[in-house]
N, CA, C and O of each residue as an XYZ file, in Angstrom:
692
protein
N     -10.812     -1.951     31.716
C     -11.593     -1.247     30.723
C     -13.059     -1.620     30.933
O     -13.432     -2.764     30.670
N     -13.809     -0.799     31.344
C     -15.242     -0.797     31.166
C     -16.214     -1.413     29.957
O     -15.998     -1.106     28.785
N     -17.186     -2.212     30.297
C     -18.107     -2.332     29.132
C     -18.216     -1.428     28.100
O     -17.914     -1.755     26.953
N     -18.765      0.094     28.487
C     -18.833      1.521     27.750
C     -17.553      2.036     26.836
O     -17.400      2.381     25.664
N     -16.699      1.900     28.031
C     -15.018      2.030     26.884
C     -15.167      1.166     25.753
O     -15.263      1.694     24.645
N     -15.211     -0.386     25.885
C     -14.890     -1.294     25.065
C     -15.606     -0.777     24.123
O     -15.039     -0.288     23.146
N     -17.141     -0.783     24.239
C     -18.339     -0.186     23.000
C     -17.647      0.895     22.676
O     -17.259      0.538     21.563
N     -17.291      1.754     22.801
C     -16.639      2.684     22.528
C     -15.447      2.691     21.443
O     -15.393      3.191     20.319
N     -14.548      1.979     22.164
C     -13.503      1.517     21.260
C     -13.532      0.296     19.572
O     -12.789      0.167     18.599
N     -14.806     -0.340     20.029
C     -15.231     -1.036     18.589
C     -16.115      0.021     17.969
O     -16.358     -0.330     16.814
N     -16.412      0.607     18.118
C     -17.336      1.949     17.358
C     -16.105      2.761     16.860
O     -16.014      3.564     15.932
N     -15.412      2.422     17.536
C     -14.226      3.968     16.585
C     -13.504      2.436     15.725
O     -13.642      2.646     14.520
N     -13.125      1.665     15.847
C     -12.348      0.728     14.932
C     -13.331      0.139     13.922
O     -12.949     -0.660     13.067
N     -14.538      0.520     14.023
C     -15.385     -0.073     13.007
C     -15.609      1.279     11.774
O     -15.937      1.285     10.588
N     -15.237      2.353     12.778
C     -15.439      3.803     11.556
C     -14.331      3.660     11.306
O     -14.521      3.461     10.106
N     -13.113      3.574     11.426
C     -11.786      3.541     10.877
C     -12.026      2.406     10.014
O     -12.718      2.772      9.064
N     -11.815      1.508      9.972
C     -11.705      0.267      9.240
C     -12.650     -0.131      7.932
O     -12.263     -0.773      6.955
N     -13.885      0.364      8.133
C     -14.841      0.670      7.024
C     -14.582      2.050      6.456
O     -15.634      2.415      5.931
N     -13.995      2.633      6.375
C     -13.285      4.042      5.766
C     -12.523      3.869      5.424
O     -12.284      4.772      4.622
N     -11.344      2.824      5.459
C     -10.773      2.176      4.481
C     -10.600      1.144      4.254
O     -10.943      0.131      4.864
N      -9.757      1.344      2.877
C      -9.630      0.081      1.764
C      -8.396     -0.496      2.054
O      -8.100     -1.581      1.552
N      -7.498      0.206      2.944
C      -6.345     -0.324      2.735
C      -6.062     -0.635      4.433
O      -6.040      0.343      5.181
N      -5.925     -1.530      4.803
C      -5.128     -1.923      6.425
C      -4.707     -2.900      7.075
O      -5.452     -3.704      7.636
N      -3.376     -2.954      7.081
C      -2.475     -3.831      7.953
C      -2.693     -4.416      9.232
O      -3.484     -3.814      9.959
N      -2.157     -5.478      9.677
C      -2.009     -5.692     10.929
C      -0.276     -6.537     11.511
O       0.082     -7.700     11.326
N       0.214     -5.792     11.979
C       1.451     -5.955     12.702
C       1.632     -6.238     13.815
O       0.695     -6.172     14.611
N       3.445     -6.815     14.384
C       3.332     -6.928     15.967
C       4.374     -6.115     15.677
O       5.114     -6.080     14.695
N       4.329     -5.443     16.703
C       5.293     -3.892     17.260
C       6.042     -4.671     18.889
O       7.022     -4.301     19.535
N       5.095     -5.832     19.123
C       5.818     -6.220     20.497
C       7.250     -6.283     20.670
O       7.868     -7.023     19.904
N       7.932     -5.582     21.616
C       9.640     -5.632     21.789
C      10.277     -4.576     20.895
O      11.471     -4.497     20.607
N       9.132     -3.652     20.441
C       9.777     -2.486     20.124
C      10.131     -1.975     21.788
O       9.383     -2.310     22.706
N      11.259     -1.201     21.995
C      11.629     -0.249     22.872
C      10.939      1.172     22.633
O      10.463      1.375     21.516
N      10.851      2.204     23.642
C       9.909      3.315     23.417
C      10.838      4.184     22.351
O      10.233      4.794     21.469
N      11.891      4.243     22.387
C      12.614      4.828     21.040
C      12.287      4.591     19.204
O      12.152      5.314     18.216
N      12.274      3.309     19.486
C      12.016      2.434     18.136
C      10.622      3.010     18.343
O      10.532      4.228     18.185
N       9.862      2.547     18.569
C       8.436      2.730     18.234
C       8.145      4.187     17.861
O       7.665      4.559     16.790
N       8.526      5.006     18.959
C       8.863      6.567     18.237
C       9.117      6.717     17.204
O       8.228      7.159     16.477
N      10.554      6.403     16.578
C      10.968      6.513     15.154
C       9.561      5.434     14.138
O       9.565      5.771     12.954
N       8.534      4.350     14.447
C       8.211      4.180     13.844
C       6.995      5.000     13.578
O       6.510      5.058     12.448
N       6.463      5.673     14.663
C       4.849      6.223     14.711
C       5.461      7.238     13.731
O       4.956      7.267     12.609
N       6.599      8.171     14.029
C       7.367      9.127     13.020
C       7.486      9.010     11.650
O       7.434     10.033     10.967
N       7.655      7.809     11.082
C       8.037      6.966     10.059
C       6.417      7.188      9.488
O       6.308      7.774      8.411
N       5.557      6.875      9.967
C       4.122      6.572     10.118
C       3.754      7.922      9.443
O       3.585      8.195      8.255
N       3.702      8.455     10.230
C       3.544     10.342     10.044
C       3.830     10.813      8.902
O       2.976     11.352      8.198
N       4.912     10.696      8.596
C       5.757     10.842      7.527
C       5.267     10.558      5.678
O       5.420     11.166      4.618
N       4.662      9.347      6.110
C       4.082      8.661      5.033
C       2.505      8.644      4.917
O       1.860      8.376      3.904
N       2.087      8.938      5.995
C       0.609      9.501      5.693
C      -0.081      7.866      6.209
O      -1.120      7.458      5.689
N       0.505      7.228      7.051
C      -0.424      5.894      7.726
C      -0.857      6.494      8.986
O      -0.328      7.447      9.557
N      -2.010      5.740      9.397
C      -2.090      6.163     10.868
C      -1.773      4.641     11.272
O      -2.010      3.687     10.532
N      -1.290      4.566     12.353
C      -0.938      3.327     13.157
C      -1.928      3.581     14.488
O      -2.161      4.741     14.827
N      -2.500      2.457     15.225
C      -3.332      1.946     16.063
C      -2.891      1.130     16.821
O      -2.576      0.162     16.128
N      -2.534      0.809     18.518
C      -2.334     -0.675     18.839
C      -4.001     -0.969     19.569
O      -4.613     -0.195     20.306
N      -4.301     -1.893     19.238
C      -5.502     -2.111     20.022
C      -5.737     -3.182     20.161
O      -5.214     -3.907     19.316
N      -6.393     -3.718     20.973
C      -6.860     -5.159     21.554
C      -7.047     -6.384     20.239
O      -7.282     -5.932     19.119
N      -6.942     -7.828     20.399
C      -7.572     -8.419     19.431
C      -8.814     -8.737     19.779
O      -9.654     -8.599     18.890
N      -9.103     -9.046     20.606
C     -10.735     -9.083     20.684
C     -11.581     -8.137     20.107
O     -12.490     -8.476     19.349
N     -11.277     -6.582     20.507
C     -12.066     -5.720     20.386
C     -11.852     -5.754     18.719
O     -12.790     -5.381     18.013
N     -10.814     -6.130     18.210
C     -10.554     -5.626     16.847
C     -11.317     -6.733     15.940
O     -11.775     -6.333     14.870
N     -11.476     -8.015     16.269
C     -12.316     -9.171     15.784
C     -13.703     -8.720     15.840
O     -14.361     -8.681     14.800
N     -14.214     -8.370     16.975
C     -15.510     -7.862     16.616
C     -15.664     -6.296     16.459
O     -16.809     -5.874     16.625
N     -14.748     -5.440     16.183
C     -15.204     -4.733     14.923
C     -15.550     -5.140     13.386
O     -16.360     -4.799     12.524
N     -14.412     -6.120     13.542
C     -13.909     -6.722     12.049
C     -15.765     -7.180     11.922
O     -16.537     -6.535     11.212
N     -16.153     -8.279     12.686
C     -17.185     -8.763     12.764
C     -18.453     -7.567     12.675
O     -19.171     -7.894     11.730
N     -18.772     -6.791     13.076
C     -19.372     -5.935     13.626
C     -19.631     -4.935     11.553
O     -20.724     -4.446     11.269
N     -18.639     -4.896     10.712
C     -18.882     -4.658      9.367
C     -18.975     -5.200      8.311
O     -18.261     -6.004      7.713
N     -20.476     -4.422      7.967
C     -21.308     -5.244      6.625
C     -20.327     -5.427      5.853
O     -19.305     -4.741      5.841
N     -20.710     -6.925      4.736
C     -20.629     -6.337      3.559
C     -19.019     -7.293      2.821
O     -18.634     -7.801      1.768
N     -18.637     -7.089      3.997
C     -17.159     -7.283      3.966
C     -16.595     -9.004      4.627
O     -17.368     -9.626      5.355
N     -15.422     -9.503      4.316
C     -15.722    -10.655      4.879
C     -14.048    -10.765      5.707
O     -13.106    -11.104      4.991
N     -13.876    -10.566      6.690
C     -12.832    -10.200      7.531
C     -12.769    -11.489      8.067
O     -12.187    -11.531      9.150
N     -13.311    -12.863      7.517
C     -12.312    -14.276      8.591
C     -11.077    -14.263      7.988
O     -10.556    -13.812      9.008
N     -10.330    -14.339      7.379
C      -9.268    -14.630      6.829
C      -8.165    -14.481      7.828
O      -7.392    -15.223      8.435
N      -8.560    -12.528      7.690
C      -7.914    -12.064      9.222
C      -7.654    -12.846     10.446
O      -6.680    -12.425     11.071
N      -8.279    -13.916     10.989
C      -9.052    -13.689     12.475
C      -7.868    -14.768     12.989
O      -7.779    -15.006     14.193
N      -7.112    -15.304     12.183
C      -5.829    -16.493     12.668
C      -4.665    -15.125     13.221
O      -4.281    -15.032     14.387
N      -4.305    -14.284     12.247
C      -3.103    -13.346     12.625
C      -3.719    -12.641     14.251
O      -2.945    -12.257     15.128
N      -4.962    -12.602     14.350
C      -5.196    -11.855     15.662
C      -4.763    -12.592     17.008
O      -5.463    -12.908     17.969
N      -3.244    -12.791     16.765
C      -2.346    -13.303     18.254
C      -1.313    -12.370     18.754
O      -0.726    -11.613     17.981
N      -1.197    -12.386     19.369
C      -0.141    -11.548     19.942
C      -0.457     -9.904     20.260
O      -1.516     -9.333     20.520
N       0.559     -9.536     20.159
C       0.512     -7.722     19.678
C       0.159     -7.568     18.566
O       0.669     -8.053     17.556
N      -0.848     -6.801     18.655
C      -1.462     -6.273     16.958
C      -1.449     -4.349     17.146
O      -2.008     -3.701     18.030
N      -0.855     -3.978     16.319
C      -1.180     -2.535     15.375
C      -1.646     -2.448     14.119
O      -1.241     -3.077     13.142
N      -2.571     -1.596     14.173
C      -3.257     -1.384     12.932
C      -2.345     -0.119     12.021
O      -1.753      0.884     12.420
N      -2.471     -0.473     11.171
C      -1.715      0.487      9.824
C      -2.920      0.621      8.825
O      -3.314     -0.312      8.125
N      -3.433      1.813      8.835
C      -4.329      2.235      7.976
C      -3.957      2.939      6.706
O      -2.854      3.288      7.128
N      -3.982      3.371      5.639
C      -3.143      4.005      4.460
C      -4.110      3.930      3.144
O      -4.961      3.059      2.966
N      -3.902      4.701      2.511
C      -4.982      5.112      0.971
C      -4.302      4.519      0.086
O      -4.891      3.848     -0.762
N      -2.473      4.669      0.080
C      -2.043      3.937     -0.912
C      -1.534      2.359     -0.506
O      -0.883      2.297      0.538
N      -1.753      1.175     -1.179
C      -1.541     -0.094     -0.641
C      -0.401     -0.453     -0.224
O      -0.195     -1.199      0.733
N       0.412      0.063     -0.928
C       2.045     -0.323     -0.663
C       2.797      0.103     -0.128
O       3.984     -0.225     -0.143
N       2.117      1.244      0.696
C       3.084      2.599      1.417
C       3.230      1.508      3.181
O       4.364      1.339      3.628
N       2.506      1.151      3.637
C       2.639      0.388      4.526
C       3.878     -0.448      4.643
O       4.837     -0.222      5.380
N       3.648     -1.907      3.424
C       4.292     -2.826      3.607
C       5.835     -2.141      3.608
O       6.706     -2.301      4.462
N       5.911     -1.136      2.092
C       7.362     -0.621      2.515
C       7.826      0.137      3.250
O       9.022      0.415      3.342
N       6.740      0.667      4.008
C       7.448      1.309      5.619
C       7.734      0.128      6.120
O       8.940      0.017      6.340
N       7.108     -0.800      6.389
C       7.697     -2.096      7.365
C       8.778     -2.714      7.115
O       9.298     -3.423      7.977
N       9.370     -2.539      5.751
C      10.428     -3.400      5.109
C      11.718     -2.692      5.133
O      12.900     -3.037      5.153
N      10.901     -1.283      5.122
C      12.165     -0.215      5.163
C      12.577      0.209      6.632
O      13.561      0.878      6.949
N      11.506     -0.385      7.538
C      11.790      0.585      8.843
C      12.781     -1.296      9.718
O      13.487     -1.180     10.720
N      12.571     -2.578      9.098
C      13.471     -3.394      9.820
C      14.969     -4.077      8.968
O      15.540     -5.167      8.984
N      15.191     -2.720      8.243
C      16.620     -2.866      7.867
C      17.221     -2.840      9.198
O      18.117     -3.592      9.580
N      16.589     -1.799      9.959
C      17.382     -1.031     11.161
C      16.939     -1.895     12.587
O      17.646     -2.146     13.564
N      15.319     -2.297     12.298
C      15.156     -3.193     13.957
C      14.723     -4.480     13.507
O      14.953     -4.754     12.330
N      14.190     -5.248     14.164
C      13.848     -6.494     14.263
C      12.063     -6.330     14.005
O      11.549     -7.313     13.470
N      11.286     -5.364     14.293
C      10.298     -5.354     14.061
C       9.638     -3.698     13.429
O      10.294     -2.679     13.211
N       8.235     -3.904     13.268
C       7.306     -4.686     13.073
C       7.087     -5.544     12.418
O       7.419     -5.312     11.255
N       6.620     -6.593     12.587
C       6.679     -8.257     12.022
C       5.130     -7.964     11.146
O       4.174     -7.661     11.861
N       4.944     -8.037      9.927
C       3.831     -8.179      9.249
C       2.885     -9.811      9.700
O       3.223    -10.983      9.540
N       1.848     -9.309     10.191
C       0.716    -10.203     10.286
C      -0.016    -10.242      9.446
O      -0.145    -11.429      9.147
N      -0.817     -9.432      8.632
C      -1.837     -9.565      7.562
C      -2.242     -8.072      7.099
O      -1.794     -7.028      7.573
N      -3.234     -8.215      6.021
C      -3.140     -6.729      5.490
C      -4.773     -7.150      4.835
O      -5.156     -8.309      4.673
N      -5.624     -5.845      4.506
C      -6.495     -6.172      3.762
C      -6.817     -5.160      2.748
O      -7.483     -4.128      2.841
N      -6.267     -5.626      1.876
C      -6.058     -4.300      0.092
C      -7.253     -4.686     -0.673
O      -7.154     -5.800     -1.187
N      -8.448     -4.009     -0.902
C      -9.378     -3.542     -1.990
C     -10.031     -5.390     -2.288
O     -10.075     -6.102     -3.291
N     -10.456     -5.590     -0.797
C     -11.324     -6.553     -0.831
C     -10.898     -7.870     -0.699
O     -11.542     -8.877     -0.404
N      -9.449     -7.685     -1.019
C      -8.475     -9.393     -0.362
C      -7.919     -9.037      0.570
O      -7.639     -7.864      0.816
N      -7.580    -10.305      1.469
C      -6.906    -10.355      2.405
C      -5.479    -11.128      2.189
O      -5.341    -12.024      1.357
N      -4.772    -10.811      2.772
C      -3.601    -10.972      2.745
C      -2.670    -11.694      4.061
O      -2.404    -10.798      4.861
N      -2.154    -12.912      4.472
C      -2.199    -13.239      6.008
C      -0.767    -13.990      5.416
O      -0.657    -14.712      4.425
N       0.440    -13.485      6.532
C       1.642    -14.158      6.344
C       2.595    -13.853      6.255
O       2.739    -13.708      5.041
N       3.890    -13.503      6.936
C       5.024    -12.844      6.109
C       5.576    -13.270      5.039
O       6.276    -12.475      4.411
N       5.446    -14.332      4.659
C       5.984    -14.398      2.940
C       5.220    -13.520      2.115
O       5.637    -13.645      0.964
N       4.149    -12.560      2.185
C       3.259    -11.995      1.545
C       3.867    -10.608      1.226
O       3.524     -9.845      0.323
N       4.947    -10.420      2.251
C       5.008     -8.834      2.453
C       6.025     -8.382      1.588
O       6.334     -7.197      1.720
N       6.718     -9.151      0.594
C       7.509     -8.661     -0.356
C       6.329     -9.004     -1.788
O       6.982     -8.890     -2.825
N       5.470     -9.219     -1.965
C       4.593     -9.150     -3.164
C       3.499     -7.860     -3.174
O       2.892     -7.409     -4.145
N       3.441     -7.285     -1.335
C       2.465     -6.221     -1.068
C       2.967     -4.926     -1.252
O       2.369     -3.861     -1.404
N       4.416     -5.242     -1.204
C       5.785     -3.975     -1.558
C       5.712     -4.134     -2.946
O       5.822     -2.996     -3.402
N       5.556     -5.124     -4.081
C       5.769     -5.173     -5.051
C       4.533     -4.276     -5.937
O       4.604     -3.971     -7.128
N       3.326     -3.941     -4.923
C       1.567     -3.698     -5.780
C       2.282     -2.007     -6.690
O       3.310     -1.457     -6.295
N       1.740     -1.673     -7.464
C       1.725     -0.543     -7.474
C       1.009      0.198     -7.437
O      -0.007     -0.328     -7.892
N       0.711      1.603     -7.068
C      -0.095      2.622     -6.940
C      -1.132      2.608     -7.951
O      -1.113      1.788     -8.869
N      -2.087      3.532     -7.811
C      -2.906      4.452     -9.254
C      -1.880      4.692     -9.770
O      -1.258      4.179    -10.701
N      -1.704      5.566     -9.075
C      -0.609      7.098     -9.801
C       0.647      5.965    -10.364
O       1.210      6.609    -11.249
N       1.112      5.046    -10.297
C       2.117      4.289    -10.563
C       1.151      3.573    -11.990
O       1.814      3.650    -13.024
N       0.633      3.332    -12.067
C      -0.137      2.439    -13.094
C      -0.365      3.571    -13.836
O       0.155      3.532    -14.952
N      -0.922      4.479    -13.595
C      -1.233      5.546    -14.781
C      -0.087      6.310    -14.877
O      -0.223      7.112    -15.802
N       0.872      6.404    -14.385
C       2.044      6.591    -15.595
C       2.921      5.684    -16.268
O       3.765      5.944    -17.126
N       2.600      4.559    -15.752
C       3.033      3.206    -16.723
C       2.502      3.656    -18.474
O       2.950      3.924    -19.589
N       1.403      3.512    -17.802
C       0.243      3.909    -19.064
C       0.966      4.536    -20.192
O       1.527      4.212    -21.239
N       0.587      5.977    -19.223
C       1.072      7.056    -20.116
C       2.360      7.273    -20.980
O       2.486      8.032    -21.941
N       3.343      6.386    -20.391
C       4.795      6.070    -20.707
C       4.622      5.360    -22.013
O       5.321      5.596    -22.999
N       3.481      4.318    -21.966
C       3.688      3.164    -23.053
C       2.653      4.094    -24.104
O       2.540      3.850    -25.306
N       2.176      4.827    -23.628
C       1.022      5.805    -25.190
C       1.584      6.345    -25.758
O       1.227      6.685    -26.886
N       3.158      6.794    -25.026
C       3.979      8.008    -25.559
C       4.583      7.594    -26.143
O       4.611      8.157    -27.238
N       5.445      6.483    -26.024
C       6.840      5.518    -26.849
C       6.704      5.537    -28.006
O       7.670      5.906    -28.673
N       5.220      5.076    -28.817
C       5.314      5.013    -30.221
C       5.716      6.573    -30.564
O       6.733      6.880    -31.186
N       4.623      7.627    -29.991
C       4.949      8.709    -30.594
C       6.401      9.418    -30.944
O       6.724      9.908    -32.026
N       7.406      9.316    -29.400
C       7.877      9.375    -29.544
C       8.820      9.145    -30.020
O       9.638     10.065    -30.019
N       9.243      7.786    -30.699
C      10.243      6.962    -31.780
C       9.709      7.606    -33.005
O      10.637      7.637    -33.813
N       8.744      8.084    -33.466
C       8.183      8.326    -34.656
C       8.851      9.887    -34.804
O       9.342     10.325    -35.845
N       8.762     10.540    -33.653
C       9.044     11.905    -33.786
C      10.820     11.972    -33.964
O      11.530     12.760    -34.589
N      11.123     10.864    -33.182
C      13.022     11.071    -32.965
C      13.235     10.561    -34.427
O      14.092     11.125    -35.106
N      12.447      9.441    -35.002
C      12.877      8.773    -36.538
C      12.750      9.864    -37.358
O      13.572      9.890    -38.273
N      11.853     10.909    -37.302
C      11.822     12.141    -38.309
C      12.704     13.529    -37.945
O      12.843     14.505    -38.681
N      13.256     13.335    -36.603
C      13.959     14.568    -36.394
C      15.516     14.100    -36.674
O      16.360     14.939    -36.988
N      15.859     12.602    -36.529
C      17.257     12.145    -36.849
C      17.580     12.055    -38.422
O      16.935     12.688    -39.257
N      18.825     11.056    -38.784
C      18.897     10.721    -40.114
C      17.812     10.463    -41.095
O      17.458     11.022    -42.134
N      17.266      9.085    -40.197
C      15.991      9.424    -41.219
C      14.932     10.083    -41.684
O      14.346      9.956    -42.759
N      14.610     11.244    -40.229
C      13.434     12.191    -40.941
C      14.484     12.840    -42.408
O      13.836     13.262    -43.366
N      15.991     12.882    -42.500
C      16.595     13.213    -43.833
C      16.189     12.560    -44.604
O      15.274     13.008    -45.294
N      16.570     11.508    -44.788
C      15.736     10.585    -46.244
C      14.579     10.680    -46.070
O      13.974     10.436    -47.114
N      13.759     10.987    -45.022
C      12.222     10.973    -45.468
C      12.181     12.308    -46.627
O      11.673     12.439    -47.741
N      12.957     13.154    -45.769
C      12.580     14.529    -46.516
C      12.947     14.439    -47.854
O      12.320     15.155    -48.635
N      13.931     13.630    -48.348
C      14.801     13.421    -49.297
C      13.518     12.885    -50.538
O      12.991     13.573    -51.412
N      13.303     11.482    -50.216
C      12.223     11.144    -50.843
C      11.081     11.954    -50.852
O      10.343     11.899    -51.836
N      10.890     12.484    -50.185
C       9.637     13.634    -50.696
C       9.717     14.393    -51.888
O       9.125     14.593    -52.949
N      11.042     14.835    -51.023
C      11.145     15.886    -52.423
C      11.835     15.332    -53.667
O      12.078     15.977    -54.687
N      12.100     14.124    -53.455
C      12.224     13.467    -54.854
C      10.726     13.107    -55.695
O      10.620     13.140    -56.921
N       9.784     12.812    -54.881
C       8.692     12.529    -55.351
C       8.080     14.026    -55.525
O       8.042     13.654    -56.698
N       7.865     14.576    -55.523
C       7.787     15.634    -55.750
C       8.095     16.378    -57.461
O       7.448     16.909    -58.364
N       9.731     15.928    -57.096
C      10.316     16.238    -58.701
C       9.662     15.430    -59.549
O       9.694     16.011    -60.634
N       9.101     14.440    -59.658
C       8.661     13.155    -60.265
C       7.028     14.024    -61.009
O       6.223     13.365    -61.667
């Protein structure tokens, strides 16, 4: 690979990576070309883009953007690394969790979600655990509704009867 390639290739991993908030790093090493298929597929599927690219080049991208503080990262950069890029945080880890029921890999190396970093596989069942926006705001919405709704079922069941009952007893009064 050429000087020019390399510049090249940290200029595109530095626009990817500062464009998002959400991205993994995995080893895919000893996938077979089948497996890896079904995973880039898997990938597709769920709306990640996956990357394999150098660790060097990927350290000094990491390095290479303001603002941001990417050492944490810089221990997992051994081996085979793929990048997993994704908008929602958790769609990753549970592709990875869901895709080695069936193989032995991808092995979670580290992840970096909305300004933390994340480095370790004991991590990757708490990164499956995050939930969405869209998961939090219908938590929400679930718990705004509950009162209403017990209030509405208490007046449409037996007791909206005695409510009505006492009304119109007070009423007669």
């Amino acid at each position: 690979m050429t000087k020019d390639q390399k510049n090249q290739e940290i200029a595109e991993l530095v626009d990817m990576l500062s464009n998002s908030s959400v991205f993994y790093l995995t080893n895919t090493e000893s996938l077979n070309a089948e497996s890896t298929s079904a995973l880039r597929r898997e990938c597709f599927k769920n709306n990640v883009q996956m990357r394999v690219v150098k660790n060097t080049l990927l350290k000094k991208a990491l390095e290479r953007i303001e603002g941001k503080d990417f050492s944490p990262l810089f221990p997992a950069l051994k081996g085979n690394t793929a990048v997993m890029t994704a908008e929602v945080a958790n769609v990753p880890a549970r592709l990875i969790k869901e895709f080695r029921k069936k193989h032995e890999k991808p092995a979670f190396k580290a992840a970096f979600i909305q300004e933390d970093c994340y480095v370790g596989e004991n991590l990757l069942d708490t990164l499956v655990a995050i939930k969405s926006k869209e998961e939090l705001l219908g938590d929400i919405v679930a718990l705004l509704q509950s009162p209403a709704k017990n209030v509405i079922s208490a007046l449409q069941g037996s007791a909206g009867q005695k409510i009505a009952g006492l009304v119109k007893a007070l009423e007669e009064r």
